[in-house]
Structure formats: C-alpha cells, structure tokens
N, C-alpha and C positions, 0 to 999 in steps of 0.2 A: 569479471566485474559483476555480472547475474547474481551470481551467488555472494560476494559482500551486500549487494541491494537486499538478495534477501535474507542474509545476515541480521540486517541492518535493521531494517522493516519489522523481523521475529521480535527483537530484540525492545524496540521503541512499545511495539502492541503489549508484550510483555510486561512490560513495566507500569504503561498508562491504561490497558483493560486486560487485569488481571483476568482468568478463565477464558479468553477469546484465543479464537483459532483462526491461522491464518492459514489459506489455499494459494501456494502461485499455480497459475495457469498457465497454459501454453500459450507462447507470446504469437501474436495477429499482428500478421503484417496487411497493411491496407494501401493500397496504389498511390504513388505519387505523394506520401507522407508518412511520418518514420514509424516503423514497429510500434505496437504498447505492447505493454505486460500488464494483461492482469493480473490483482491479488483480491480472492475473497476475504473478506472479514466476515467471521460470526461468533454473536454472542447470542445468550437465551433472547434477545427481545431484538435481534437486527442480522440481515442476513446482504453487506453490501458488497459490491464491487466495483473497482478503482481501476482504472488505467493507468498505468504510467507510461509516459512515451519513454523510447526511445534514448532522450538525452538527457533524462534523468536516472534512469538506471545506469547508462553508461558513461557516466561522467565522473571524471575524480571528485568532481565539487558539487559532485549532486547531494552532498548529505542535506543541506540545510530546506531546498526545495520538497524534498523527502519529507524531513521529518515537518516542516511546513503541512504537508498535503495531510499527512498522520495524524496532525494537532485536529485537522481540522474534522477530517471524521472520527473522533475520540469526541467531541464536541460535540458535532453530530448525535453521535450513537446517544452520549448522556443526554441529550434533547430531547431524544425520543425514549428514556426510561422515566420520565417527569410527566 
C-alpha cells in the first residue's frame, strides 16, 4: 500500500507542479497515535513537508483525502510564488 500512496502522490505533484520533487521519508511512528509518512515537496521557491498519517496511506479509499491534502499544498506553494 506505501508504495501505490507513493505512486500516487509522484504522480498528482507531477502533473500540478510540474519540476517539483518529491522526498518520502522514513515513516515516525509517535506513541499512542498512528505512524505519519512524511513527503517533502520542493520547488525553486518552497521547500515543505506534509505528514500523512497512517490511514490515509493505508487505506484503499485514501485516494480522495490524498489528493485533497496535494490540492491544498499546490495552492499553497502557488501563494507563495505571487
């Protein structure tokens, strides 16, 4: 499942911030609440990183919350090249 997320994730950034490079991180697991995965994103003018827990990478029906969170830093980033 890891790897269709980060299929998925290449895949979305790809297409909405053309030249941006994505990093997954080694997934944190934190006491008494579920794993994240981080993914950096970097473009020439933004350098971020995103959590994702646990039950959105591993979920068959995590696409939509995914690409959700994706829109949202795509949005982001272009805020901050204005």
């Amino acid at each position: 499942m890891e790897e269709t997320f980060q299929d998925y994730v290449q895949h979305l950034v790809e297409g909405l911030l053309p030249g941006a490079r994505v990093e997954f991180l080694p997934a944190r697991e934190l006491s008494h609440t579920d794993p994240i995965y981080p993914v950096r994103f970097k473009t020439e003018t933004a350098d971020l990183v995103v959590s994702f827990p646990q039950r959105m990478v591993l979920m068959r029906d995590g696409e939509e919350p995914v690409r959700n969170t994706v829109m949202c830093l795509v949005r982001l980033v272009y805020y901050f090249r204005k």
